[in-house]
C-alpha positions in Angstrom: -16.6 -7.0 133.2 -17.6 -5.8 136.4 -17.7 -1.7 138.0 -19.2 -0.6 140.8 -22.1 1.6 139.5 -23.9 4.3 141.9 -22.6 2.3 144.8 -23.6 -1.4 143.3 -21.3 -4.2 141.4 -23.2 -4.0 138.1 -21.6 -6.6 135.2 -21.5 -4.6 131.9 -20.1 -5.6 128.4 -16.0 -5.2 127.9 -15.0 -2.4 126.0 -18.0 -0.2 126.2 -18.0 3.7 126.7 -19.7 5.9 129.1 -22.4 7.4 126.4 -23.2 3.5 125.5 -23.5 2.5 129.3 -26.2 4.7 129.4 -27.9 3.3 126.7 -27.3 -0.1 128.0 -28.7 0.8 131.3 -31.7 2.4 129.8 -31.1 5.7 131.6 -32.2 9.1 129.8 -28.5 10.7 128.4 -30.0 14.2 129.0 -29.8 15.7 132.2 -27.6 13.6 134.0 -24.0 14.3 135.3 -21.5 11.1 135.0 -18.5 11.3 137.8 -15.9 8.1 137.1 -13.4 7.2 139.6 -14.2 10.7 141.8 -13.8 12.7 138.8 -16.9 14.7 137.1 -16.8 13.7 133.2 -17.6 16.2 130.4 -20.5 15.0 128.8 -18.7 15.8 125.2 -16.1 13.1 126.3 -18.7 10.0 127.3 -18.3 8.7 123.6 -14.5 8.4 124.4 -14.2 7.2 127.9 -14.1 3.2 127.9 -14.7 2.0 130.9 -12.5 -0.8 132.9 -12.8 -3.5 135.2 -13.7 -2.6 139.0 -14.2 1.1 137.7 -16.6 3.3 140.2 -19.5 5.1 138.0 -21.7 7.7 139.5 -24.7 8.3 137.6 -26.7 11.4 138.6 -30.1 12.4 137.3 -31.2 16.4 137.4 -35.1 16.8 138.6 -36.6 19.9 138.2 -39.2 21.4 140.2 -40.3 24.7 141.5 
C-alpha cells in the first residue's frame, strides 16, 4: 500500500496502524507528534488508527535544546 509520508510516497504493509508504522520506520515513538490527513492524532489513539491507501502522514520529531 502506498501514503505519502512527511511529503514522500513511502510503500508500507496493508492494514498496519500508526503506533506500528513507527516501529516499521524505525523512528523513536516518544516525542513525536503524528498529524494524518491535516489532522493532529492523539498519541493514545495510534494503536487504533489503520492507515489507508494514498493516506498523507506527517511525522514530527521534538528536539530539545537550550
Amino acid at each position: 500500500m502506498n501514503v505519502i509520508l512527511n511529503g514522500e510516497k513511502k510503500e508500507i504493509p496493508s492494514g498496519i496502524d500508526l503506533e506500528s508504522l513507527l516501529t516499521h520506520l524505525s523512528l523513536p515513538v516518544k516525542r513525536v507528534a503524528i498529524e494524518l490527513n491535516k489532522e493532529v492524532v492523539r498519541r493514545k489513539d495510534w494503536e487504533s488508527i489503520k492507515l489507508s491507501e494514498a493516506d498523507r502522514i506527517e511525522v514530527v520529531h521534538f528536539v530539545g535544546g537550550g
